[in-house]
Phi, psi and omega in degrees: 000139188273141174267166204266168184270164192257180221302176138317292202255115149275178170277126209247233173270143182349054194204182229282279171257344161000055185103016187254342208328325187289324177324297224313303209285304211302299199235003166272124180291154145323174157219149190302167173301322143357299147284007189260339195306310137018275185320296193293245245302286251267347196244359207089350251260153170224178187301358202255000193288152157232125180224143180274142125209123211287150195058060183319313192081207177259026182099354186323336179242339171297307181299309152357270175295001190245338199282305199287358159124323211248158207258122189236140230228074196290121142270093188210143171290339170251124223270336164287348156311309183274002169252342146300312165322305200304307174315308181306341194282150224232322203211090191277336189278339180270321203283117190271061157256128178250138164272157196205162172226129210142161180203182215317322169297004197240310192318312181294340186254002182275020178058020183283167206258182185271155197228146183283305200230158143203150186247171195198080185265098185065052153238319188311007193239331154306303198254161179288111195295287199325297204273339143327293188285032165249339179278315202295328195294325172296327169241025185217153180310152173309335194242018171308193162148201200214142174235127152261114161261133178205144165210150188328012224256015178285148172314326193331309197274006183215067177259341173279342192274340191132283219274338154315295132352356175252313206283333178276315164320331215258302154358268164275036174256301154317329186211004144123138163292007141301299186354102174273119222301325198289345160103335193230004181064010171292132161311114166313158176287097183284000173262128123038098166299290210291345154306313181305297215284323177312308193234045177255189151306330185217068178297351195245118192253147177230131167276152163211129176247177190208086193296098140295121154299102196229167165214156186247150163248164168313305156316338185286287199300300205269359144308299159295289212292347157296314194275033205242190181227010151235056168211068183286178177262357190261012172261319198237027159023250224218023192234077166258313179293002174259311157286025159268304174321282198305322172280313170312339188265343183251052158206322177297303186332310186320292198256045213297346164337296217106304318153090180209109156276155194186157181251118159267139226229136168250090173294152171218139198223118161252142195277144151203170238229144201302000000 
């Protein structure tokens, strides 16, 4: 099976998302209407809100949300990230977005207007949440608050299905049973975003989940997982066309379709203040 050709921006010299921005755009799903509907009724929200979001990324949740009429305030530390966002907008004249570069440690010095909302989608695990959420309590309306987005798409979450489990295999076949999953040698978070938000500012949360159905291709999976950090470029250096190789032939094992469906789950956790 041939592989599709990849993004613009390959990967590039070493670092954290570094050079992964075109994966990021290629092969990170999206979230259904549903949760932005979610968002927009639980928050209030009208065309005049100013909502930050932070660790944008390449827009999943920003472009959305600005498509729907409200003025969003795009935040992410990496400048290939916002200039993937930036390519991706369909109607740049319609679309109310400012992109900005900065991060949670940052945040408080961008000059943003008061904000109803701010959202964070599959970033917040990333940043020091307590101190975050304490800079956001200075800066979002009294009737304000925060949607934490997340969805499954790490092997972590498909070790049971086959291709987790491939993705791991191929992984530590390559790079040793030292191998560390987070890519930066980071400590997974061992507390809860719904514990951090308890003992925040904006203790009171309402969850929502949200089941998709999808199917992947071997290009889908080996896609995603360039877009991750912990298959960073300063762990496969120059060997990415050997994970491509290997891990493709071991998901056709899987699968000879080609062809792997499956259901994903969308947490959505919105924060407010008692």
């Amino acid at each position: 099976m041939s592989m599709s050709p990849d993004p613009a921006i390959a990967p590039g010299k070493p670092g954290f998302f570094k050079g992964k921005a075109g994966y990021y755009a290629r092969y990170r799903k999206g979230y259904p209407d549903g949760v932005f509907d979610a968002i927009i009724a639980g928050f209030s929200l009208t065309p005049s809100s100013e909502i930050l979001d932070l660790g944008c990324g390449t827009g999943n949740v920003a472009i959305p949300l600005a498509e729907r009429g409200f003025r969003i305030h795009a935040v992410d530390p990496d400048p290939g990230m916002i200039a993937e966002g930036q390519r991706r907008i369909r109607d740049p004249g319609a679309c109310r977005i400012r992109w900005c570069a900065g991060a949670d440690s940052t945040v408080a010095t961008l000059g943003l207007p008061p904000l109803r909302l701010c959202t964070m989608g599959l970033s917040f695990h990333w940043m020091d949440r307590a101190a975050v959420l304490k800079t956001l309590d200075g800066m979002i309306e009294p009737c304000g608050g925060i949607a934490c987005v997340n969805r499954n798409d790490s092997f972590f979450s498909h070790l049971e299905n086959g291709w987790g489990d491939a993705v791991r295999e191929v992984l530590t076949g390559m790079l040793g049973d030292g191998w560390d999953y987070s890519g930066r040698m980071k400590k997974r978070q061992e507390m809860r975003h719904e514990d951090v938000f308890a003992a925040s500012p904006f203790p009171v949360i309402e969850e929502r989940a949200f089941t998709v159905r999808e199917t992947l291709t071997p290009d889908d999976i080996i896609g995603l997982q360039l877009s991750t950090s912990y298959a960073a470029p300063e762990l496969l250096t120059d060997r990415y066309d050997e994970f491509r190789t290997r891990l493709n032939r071991r998901l056709l094992d899987l699968e000879p379709s080609g062809q792997f469906t499956e259901e994903s789950v969308i947490h959505l956790i919105m924060a407010k203040r008692s």
